[in-house]
C-alpha positions as CSV (number, residue, x, y, z in Angstrom):
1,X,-11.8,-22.0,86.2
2,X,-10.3,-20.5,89.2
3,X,-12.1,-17.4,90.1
4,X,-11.2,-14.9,92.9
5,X,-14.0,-12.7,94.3
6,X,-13.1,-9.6,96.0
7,X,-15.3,-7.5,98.6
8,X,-14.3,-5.2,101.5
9,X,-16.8,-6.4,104.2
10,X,-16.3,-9.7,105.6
11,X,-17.9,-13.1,105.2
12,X,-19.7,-15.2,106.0
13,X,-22.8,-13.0,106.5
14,X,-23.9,-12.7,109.9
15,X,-26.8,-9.7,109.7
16,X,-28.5,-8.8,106.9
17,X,-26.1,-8.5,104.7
18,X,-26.4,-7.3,100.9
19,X,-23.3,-7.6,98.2
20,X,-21.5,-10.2,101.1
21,X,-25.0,-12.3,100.9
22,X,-24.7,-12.3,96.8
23,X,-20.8,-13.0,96.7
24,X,-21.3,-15.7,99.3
25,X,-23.9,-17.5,96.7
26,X,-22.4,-16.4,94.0
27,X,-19.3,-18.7,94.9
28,X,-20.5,-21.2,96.1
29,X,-22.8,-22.2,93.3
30,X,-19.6,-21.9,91.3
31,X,-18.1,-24.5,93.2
32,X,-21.2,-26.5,93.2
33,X,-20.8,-25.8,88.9
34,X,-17.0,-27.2,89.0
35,X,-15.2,-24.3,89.5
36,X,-12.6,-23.5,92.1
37,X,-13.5,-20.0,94.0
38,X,-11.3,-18.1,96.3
39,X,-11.9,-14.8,98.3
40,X,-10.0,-11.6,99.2
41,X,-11.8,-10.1,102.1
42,X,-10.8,-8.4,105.4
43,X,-9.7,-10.4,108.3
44,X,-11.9,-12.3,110.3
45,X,-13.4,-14.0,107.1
46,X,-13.9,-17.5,106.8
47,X,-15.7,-20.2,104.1
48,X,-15.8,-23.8,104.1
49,X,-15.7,-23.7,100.4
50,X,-13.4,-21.8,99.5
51,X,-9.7,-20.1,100.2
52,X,-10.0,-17.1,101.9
53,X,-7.2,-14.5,101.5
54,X,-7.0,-11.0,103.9
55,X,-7.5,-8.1,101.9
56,X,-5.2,-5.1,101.8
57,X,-6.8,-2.2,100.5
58,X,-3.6,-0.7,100.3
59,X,-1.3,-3.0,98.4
60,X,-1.0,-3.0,94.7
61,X,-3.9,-5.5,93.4
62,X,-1.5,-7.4,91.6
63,X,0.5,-8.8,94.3
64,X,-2.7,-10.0,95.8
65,X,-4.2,-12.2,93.3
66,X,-2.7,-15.7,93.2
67,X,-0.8,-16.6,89.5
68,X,-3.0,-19.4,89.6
69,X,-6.4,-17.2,89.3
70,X,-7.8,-17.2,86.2
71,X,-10.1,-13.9,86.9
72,X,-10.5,-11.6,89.6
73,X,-14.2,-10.4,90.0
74,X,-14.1,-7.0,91.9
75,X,-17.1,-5.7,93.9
76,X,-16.1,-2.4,93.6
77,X,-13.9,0.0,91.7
78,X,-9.9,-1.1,91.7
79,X,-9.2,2.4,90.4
80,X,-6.4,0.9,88.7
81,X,-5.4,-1.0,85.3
82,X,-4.5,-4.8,86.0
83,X,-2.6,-6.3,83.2
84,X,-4.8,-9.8,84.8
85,X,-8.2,-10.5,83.6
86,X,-10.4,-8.9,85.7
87,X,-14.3,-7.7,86.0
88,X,-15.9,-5.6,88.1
89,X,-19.8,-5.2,89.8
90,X,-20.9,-1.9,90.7
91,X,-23.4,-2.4,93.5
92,X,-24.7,1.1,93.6
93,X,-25.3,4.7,92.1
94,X,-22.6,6.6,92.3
95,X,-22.9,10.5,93.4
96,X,-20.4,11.6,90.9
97,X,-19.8,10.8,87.0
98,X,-16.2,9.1,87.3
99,X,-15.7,6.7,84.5
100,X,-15.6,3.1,85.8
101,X,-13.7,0.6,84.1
102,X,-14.4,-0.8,80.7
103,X,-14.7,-4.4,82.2
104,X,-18.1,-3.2,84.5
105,X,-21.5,-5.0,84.7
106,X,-24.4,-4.0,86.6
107,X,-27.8,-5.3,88.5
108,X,-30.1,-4.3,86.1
109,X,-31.1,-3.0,82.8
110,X,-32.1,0.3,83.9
111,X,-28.5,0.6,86.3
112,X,-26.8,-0.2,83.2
113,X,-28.6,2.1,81.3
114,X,-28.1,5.2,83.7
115,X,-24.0,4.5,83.4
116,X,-24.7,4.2,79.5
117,X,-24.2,0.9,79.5
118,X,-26.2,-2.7,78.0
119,X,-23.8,-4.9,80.4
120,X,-25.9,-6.6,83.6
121,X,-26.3,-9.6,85.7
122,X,-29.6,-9.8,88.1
123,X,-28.4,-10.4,91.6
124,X,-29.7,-14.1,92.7
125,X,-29.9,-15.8,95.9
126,X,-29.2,-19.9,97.2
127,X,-32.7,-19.7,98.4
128,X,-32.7,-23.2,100.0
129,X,-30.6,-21.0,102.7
130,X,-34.6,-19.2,103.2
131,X,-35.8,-22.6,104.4
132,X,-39.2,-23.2,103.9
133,X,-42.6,-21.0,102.9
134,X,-45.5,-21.5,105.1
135,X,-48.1,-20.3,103.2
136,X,-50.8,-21.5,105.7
137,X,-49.5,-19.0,108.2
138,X,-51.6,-16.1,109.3
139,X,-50.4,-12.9,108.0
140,X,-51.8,-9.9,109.9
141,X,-48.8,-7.3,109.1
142,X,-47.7,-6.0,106.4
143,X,-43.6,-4.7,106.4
144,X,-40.8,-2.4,105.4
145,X,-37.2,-4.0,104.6
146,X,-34.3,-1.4,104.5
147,X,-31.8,0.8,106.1
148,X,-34.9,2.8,107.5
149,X,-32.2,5.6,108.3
150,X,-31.2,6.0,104.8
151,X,-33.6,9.2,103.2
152,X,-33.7,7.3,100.0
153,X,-35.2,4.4,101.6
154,X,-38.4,6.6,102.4
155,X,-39.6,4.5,105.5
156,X,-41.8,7.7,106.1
157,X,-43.2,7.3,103.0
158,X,-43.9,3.5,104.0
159,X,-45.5,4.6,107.2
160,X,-47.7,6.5,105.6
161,X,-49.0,4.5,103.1
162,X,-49.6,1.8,106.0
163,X,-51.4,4.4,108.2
164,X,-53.5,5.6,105.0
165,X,-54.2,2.0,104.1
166,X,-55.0,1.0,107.9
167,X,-53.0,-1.8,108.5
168,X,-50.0,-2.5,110.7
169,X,-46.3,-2.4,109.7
170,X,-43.6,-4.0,111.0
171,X,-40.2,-2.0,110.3
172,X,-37.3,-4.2,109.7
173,X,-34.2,-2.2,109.5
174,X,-34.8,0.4,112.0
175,X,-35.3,2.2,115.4
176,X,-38.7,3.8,116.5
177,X,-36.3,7.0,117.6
178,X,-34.0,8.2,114.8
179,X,-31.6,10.9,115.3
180,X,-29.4,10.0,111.8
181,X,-31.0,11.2,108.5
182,X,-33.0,14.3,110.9
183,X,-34.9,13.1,113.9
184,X,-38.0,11.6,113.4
185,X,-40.1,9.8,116.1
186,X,-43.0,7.3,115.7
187,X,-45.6,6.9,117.9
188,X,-48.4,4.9,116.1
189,X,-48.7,1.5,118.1
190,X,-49.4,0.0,114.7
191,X,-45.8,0.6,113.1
192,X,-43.6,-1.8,115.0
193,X,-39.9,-1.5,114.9
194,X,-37.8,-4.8,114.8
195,X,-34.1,-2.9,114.3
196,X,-31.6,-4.6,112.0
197,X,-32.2,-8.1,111.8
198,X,-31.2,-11.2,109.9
199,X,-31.0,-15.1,110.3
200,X,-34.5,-16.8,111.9
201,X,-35.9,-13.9,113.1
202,X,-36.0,-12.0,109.6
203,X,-37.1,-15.1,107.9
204,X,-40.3,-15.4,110.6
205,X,-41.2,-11.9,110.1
206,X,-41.0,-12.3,106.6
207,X,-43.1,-15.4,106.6
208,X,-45.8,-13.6,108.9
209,X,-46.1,-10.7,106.7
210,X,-48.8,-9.9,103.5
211,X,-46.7,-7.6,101.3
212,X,-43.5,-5.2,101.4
213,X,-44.4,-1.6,101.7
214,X,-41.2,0.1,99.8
215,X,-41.6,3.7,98.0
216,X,-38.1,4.0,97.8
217,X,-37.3,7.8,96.6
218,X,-34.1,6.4,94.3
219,X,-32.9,4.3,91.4
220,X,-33.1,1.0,93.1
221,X,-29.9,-0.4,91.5
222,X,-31.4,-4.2,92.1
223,X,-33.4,-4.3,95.3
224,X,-32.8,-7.6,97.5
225,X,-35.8,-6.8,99.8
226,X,-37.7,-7.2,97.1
227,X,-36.8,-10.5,95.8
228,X,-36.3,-11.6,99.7
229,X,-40.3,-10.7,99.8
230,X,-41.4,-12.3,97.0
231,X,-39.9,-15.5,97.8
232,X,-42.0,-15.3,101.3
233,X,-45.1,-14.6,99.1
234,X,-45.3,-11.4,99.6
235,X,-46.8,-8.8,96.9
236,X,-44.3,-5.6,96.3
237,X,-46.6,-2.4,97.0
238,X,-43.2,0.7,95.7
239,X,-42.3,3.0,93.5
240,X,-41.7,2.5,90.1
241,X,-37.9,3.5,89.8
242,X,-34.9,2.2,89.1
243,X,-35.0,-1.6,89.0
244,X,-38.8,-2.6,90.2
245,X,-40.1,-2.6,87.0
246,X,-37.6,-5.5,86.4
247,X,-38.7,-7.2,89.5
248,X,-42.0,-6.6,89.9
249,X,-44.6,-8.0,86.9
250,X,-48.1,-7.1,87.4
251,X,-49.3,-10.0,89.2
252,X,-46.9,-9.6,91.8
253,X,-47.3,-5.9,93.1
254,X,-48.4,-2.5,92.2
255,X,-45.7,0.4,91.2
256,X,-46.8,4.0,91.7
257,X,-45.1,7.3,93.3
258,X,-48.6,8.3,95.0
259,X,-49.0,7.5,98.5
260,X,-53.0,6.9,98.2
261,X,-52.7,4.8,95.1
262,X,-50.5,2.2,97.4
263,X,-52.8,2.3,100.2
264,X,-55.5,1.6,98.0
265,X,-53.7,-1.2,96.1
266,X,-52.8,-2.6,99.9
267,X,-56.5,-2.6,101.2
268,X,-57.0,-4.4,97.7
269,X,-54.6,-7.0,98.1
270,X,-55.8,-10.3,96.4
271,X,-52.4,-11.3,95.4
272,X,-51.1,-14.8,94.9
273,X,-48.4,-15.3,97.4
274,X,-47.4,-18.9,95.6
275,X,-47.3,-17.0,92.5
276,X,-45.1,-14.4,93.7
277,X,-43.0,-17.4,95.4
278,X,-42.6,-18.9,91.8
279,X,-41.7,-15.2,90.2
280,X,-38.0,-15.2,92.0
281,X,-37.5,-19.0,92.3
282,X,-37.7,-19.0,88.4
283,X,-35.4,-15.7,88.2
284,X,-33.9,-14.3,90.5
285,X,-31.8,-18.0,91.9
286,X,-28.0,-18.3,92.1
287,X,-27.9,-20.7,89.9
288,X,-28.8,-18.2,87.3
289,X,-26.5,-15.3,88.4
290,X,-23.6,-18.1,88.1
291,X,-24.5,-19.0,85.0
292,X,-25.0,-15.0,84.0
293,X,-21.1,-14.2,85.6
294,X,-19.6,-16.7,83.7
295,X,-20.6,-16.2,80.5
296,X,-18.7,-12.5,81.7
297,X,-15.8,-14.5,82.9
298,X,-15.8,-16.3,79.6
299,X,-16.0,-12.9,77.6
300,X,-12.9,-10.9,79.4
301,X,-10.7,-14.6,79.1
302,X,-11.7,-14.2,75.6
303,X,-9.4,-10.6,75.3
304,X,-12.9,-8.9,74.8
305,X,-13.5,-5.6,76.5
306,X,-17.5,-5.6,78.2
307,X,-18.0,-2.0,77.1
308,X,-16.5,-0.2,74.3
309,X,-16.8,2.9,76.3
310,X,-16.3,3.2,80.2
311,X,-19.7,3.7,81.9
312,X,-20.5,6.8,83.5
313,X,-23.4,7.5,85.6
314,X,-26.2,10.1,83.9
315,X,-28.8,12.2,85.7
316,X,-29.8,12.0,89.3
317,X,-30.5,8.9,91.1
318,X,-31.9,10.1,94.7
319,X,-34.6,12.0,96.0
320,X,-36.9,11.1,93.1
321,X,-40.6,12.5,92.9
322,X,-42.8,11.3,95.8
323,X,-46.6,12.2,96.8
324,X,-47.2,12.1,100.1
């Protein structure tokens, strides 16, 4: 199968990275499965696995895909009918309830469910790209993983429950000094602000750190921090929306909206860091999402239709209860 994955950020992934980090994985297990993959991404893009084509966001899709691809998989909404086979991903929650197309999947069960929908695929990662685990290494810090300036995120909130729970924080993902979402300024010598990182230095602070302090105040559509933790053996200490449930069985972290019931379940950590390790290796791999997409891929070629109605977001999605 020839299959054509199309994304408007470039690759490879050179940050952190979110839906270009899954499409990069995504095709090249595919390849590593038999298939051919290509890519239509901006400029600037390259892949040592597969053809890469320059996007133009402009242009009719249809003169864009090759005859020779068998489906296009879309990371976002075309907006238009294609008379190809084609399937799309929504990534996120959308602020608006515009009917997406009929050939839509999701990242979860519940982000399927709030566009009145049964059609997902779990995000999954090439996690040999992690390198290794050191689970000998001393981990004195706990950490935050996230667009800190993005309200939804709640890195407040995180802050908060570390302070309450009297143990240091590292912030990966933002600035001591914020001046985007409202200003807000930290001054605690405890919280320690790393800025947007990726590559090694991620991966050390990740291996360095005893749990991921996340209270996001939204539907988590998936949540790649939180499989990214796990995999480092670190327990998930958030709130219970969106997708966490999904990610995040009971031996692996503690889901509440209260502020002093995570800083209780953080000064109580006796989690099993191999455990949580073994939770997102067996689930959450790209071996499993390939598998997962092509079973779609197989469904559309087939002349079925993924939804017999076209999902539409229902009910709000941000600024969700939170006790501070």
């Amino acid at each position: 199968m020839h299959i054509l994955l199309i994304n408007n950020s470039p690759i490879p992934v050179y940050g952190y990275g979110g839906t270009e980090r899954v499409i990069w994985d995504l095709g090249k297990t595919l390849v590593q499965l038999g298939h051919r993959v290509s890519y239509l991404v901006p400029d600037g893009s390259s892949c040592d696995f597969g053809h890469v084509l320059p996007i133009r966001p402009d242009a009719p899709w249809e003169g864009q895909i090759p005859a020779d691809v068998d489906i296009a998989h879309f990371q976002f909404n075309p907006r238009t009918e294609l008379s190809r086979p084609y399937l799309v991903t929504e990534h996120g929650n959308a602020r608006k309830p515009k009917p997406l197309p009929l050939n839509t999947v999701f990242l979860s069960r519940d982000h399927a469910a709030r566009y009145g929908s049964t059609e997902f695929v779990y995000n999954g990662l090439d996690w040999s790209g992690y390198g290794p685990v050191d689970f000998d290494r001393p981990r004195p810090h706990y950490h935050f993983l996230g667009k800190a300036a993005w309200g939804v995120k709640n890195v407040r909130g995180a802050i908060k429950v570390a302070k309450m729970a009297g143990v240091e924080l590292d912030v990966l993902g933002g600035d001591r000094i914020n001046f985007k979402r409202g200003f807000r300024w930290t001054l605690s010598r405890k919280i320690h602000f790393h800025g947007m990182v990726g590559g090694t230095q991620k991966t050390s602070l990740l291996n360095a750190s005893r749990g991921l302090i996340f209270p996001v105040r939204w539907h988590e559509p998936f949540g790649l921090a939180v499989i990214e933790s796990l995999y480092f053996g670190c327990p998930v200490f958030s709130t219970p929306y969106g997708a966490l449930p999904e990610l995040v069985p009971v031996h692996c972290g503690v889901l509440s909206a209260e502020a002093a019931a995570l800083a209780e379940a953080v000064r109580n950590n006796r989690f099993d860091a191999r455990a949580c390790h073994q939770h997102v290796v067996d689930h959450f791999g790209a071996e499993r999402m390939a598998r997962n997409y092509l079973r779609m891929y197989e469904r559309v070629l087939a002349g079925e239709k993924i939804n017999a109605q076209p999902p539409v977001i229902q009910g709000p999605a941000r600024e969700l209860p939170w006790k501070n």
